[in-house]
Each structure stands twice: as C-alpha cells, then as structure tokens.
DRENVEXNU-14388 format. One record per residue (C-alpha): residue in one letter; residue number from 0; z, y negated, x negated; chain. Coordinates in steps of 0.05 Angstrom, whole numbers, plus 5000, padded with zeros to 4 digits. Example, Ala and Ser with C-alpha at 12.3 -4.5 7.8 and 13.67 -1.06 7.14 Angstrom:
BEGIN
   r     k      z      y      x   c
   A     0   5156   5090   4754   A
   S     1   5143   5021   4727   A
//
This chain:
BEGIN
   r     k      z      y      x   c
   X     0   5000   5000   5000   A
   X     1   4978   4932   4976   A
   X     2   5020   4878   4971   A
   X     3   4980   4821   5011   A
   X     4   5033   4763   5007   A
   X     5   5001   4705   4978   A
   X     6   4944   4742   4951   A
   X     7   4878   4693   4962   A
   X     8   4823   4732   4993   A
   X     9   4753   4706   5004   A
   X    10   4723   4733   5063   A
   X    11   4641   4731   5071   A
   X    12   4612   4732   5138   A
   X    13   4681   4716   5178   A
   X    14   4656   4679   5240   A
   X    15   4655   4731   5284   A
   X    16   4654   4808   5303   A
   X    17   4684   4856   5244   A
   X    18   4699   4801   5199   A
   X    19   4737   4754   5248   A
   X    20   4768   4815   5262   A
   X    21   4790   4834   5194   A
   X    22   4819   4758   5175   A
   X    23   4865   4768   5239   A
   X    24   4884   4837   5206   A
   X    25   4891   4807   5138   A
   X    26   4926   4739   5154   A
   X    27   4987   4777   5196   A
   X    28   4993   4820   5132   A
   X    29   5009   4753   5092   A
   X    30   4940   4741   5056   A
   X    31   4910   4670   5046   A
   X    32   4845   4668   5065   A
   X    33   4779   4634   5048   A
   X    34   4737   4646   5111   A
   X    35   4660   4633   5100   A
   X    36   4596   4636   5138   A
   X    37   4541   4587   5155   A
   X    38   4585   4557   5223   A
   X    39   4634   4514   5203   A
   X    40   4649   4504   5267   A
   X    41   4669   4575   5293   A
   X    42   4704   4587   5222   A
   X    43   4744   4527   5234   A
   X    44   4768   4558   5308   A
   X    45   4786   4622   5276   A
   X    46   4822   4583   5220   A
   X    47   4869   4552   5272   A
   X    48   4880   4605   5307   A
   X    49   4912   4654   5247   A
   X    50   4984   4659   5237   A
   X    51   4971   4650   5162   A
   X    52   4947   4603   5119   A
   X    53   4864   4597   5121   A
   X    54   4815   4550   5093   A
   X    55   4742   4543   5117   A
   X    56   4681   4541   5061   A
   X    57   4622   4540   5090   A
   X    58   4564   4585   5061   A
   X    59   4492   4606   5055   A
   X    60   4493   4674   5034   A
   X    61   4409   4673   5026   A
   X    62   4417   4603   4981   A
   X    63   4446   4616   4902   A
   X    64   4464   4539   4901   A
   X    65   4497   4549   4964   A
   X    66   4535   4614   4935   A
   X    67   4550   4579   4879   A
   X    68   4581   4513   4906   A
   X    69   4617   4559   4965   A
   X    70   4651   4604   4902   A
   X    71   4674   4532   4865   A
   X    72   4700   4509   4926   A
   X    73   4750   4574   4940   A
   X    74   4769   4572   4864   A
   X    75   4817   4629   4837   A
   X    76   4819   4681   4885   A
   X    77   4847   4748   4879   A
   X    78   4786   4786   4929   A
   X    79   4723   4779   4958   A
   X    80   4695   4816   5022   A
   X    81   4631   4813   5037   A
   X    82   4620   4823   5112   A
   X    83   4557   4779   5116   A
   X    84   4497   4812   5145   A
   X    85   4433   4801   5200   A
   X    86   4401   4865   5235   A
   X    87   4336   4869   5279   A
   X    88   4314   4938   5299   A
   X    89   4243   4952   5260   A
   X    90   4207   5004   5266   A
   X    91   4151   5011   5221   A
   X    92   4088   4996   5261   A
   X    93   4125   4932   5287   A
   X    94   4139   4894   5215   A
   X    95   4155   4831   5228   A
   X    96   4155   4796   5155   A
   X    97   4206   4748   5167   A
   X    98   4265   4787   5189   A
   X    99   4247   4840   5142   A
   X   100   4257   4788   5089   A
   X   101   4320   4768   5115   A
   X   102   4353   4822   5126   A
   X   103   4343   4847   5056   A
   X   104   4356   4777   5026   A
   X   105   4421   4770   5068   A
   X   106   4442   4837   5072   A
   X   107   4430   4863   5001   A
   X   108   4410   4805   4954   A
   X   109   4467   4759   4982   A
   X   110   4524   4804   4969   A
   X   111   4492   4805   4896   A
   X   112   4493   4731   4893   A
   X   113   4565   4723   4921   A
   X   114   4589   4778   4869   A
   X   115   4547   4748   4811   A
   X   116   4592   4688   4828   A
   X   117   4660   4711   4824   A
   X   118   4659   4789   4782   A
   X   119   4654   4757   4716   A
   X   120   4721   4723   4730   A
   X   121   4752   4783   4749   A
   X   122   4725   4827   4694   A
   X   123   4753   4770   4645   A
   X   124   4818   4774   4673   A
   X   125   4820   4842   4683   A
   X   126   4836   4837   4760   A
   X   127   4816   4832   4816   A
   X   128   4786   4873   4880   A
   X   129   4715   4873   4921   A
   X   130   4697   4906   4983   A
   X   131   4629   4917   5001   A
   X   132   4603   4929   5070   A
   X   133   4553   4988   5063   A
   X   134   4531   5025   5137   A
   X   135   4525   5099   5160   A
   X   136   4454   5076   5169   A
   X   137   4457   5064   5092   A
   X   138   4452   5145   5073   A
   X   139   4384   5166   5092   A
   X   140   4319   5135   5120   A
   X   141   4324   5139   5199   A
   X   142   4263   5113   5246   A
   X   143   4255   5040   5265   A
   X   144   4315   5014   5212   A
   X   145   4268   4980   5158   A
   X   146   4292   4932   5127   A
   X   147   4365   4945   5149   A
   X   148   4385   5015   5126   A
   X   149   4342   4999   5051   A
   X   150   4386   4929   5059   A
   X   151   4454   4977   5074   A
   X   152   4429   5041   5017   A
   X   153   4427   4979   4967   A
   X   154   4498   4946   4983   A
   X   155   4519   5019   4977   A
   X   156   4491   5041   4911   A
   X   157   4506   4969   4885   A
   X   158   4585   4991   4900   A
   X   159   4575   5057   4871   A
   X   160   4552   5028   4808   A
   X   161   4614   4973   4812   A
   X   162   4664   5032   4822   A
   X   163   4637   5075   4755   A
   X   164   4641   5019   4711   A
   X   165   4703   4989   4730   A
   X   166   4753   5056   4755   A
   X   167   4793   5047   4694   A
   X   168   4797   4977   4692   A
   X   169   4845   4918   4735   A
   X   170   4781   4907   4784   A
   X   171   4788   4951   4846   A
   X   172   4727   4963   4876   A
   X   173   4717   4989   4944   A
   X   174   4658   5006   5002   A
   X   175   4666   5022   5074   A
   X   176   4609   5047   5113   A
   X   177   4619   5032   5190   A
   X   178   4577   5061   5249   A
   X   179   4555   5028   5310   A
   X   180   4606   4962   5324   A
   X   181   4601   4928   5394   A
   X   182   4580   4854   5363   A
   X   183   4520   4812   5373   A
   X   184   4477   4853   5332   A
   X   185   4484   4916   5363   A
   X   186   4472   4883   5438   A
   X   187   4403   4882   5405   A
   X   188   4400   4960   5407   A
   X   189   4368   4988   5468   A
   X   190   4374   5059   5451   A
   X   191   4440   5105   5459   A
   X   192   4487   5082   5408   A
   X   193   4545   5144   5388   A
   X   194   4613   5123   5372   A
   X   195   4612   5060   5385   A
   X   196   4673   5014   5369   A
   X   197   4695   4944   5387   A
   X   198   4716   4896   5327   A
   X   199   4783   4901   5337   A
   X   200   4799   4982   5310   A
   X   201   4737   4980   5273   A
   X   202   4779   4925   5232   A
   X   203   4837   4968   5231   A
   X   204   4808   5017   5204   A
   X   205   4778   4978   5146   A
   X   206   4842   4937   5133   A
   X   207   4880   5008   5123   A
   X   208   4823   5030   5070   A
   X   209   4840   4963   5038   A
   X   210   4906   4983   5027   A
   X   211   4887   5044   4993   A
   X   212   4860   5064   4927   A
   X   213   4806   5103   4947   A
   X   214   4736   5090   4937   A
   X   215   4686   5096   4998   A
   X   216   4705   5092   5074   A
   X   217   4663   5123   5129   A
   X   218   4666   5115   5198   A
   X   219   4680   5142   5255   A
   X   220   4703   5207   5219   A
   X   221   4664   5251   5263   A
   X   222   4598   5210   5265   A
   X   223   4596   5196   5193   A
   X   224   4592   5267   5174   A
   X   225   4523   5274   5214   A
   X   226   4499   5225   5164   A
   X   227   4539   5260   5105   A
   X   228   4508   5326   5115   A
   X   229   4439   5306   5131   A
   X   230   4439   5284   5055   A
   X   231   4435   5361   5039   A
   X   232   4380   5374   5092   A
   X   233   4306   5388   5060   A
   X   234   4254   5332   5075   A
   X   235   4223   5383   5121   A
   X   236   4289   5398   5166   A
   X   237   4319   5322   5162   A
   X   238   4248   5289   5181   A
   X   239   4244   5343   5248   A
   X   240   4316   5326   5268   A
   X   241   4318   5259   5251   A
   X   242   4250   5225   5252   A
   X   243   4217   5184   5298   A
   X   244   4183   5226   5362   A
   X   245   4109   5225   5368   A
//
C-alpha cells in the first residue's frame, strides 16, 4: 500500500469519465493533484469539488509546446497518469484520415510526449512512478478498431519497455488495460459491448492497482482473459473467431 499523503500526482486526461473518476479516488486518499486536459473549464469544476488539494493545468496532449509548458507549470511531481485518449470506431473500408491521425497522435504519440517531459526527472532522481493507460483492445488486431487498438498495442508495449528498464530502479512503472467503460466514447459503440463498467468501479479498480507493486492490470478479470488467450490462438483460428463477418 502506497502512502498517497502529500504525494503530487499529475493526472492526464482528468476532465471526465475514468480519469475524473480516479482524481476523486486519489484526492480522498490524500494525494495533490495536477488535473490536465484541454477544458479548463470542466477541470476547474472537478478541482472544486475534491476534498483534497487540486490544481488545474490546462493541456494539449497532440501539441509538444503545449506538453512542455503544461509539465513546467506542474513542476516537481512525484507521478504522472496518463488517461488522455479519443476513440472513433473504424473499420477498415471506412478510413477516415483525420481521426485516424488523432487517435494515434493522442492516444499513443501524446503519452510519449507527456513522458518525454517528466521521465528524465525521475530517472535522475531515481524516483518516481507512471501509469499508462493501455486497453484490452490493445492485445490483438480486432475488426473495425484502426487506429485505436494500434494507438492502445503502442501505449502498451511503450509500458512494457518502461517496466524492463527501470524494475530495479526508484521509478515504478505501471499499465492497466480496461475493457468497455460507460463514457462518452463508448456511447459511440453501436454494437454489444461485454462487461461494461461505469467510471466509478472501473476507477476503483485502477486506484487499487496503484497501490500495488505489480506490473500490468487487466480488466474485468473474466473478459480480459478472452483477449489474453486469443494471443496463443494461430492466425487461422483467431481471424475465424474474431474477424470481421463477410
């Protein structure tokens, strides 16, 4: 168990859904927070509403000036989450350019930005902790997800690599892979979405891997393993269960 009192946490993407969530988890545990994302105005609501003491930087996740001035701004922190993320369902024969640029500029390429701006600190000091947001969708290819499972299959191997250079060192790093989360993004969905969670115990959940020193998170138990096991399925098998239907 962490001790969280007085510990300065930087929290990316915290306007709403899973990362609003997780501030309300992290501020009753006694953290300080540095809530980002690009709406000042919705960070600023949350920030009065915690029972601990938050701060609002505002933040453009796809912008390295941006990243850059947001990271000088919340100064000496002792963690960084990075919850920030945009999702459009894609299939293939429906590219559209744009949003498949975002969402692997926001999804993937930010969270390299934001930890380009504060790792090298923490390697220096030898401290520190970052949590990654990877995605169930993040393990294997599934139909109509470009753009946001490649996005998700970065973040994740990005926090693999993280975790095998720095295990022995003071810089905890950790990755939790959610399923489907009841938020704006998902209301996109118009297929059947398993497991779905609200905010609220999907946030739980996270916060208590947080307070661990384990490695990787997936969730919910039971759905993640689907996605676990399918990674030892041949192409042939996989592609039949879990491609696209003709």
């Amino acid at each position: 168990m962490r001790d969280w009192t007085g510990k300065r946490y930087w929290l990316i993407g915290a306007s709403e859904g899973l990362g609003r969530a997780l501030a309300e988890e992290m501020s009753r545990a006694g953290a300080e927070l540095i809530l980002s994302a690009r709406s000042g105005e919705r960070l600023q609501a949350l920030a009065d509403s915690l029972p601990g003491k938050a701060e609002v930087v505002t933040i453009d996740v796809g912008d390295r000036a941006s990243v850059e001035a947001a990271a000088k701004a919340a100064g000496e922190i002792d963690g960084m989450v990075f919850l920030a993320g945009v999702y459009w369902p894609m299939p293939s024969q429906q590219v559209d350019a744009a949003q498949l640029e975002q969402m692997c500029d926001i999804n993937f390429t930010g969270a390299a930005r934001c930890l380009g701006a504060v790792l090298p600190k923490m390697v220096a000091r030898e401290r520190g902790h970052i949590v990654l947001t990877g995605s169930l969708s993040g393990f294997r290819g599934l139909p109509g997800a470009v753009g946001y499972g490649a996005s998700k299959a970065g973040v994740m191997s990005l926090a693999e690599t993280l975790y095998a250079d720095l295990r022995k060192t003071g810089v905890d790093v950790q990755l939790v892979n959610p399923g489907f989360i009841r938020t704006r993004l998902t209301d996109k969905n118009e297929f059947s979405m398993p497991f779905i969670m609200d905010p609220e115990p999907a946030a739980k959940i996270f916060f208590d891997h947080m307070n661990t020193r384990r490695f990787a998170r997936n969730f919910p138990r039971a759905f993640s393993l689907v996605f676990r096991l399918s990674q030892f399925l041949p192409d042939w098998a996989y592609y039949r269960l879990f491609g696209a239907a003709a």
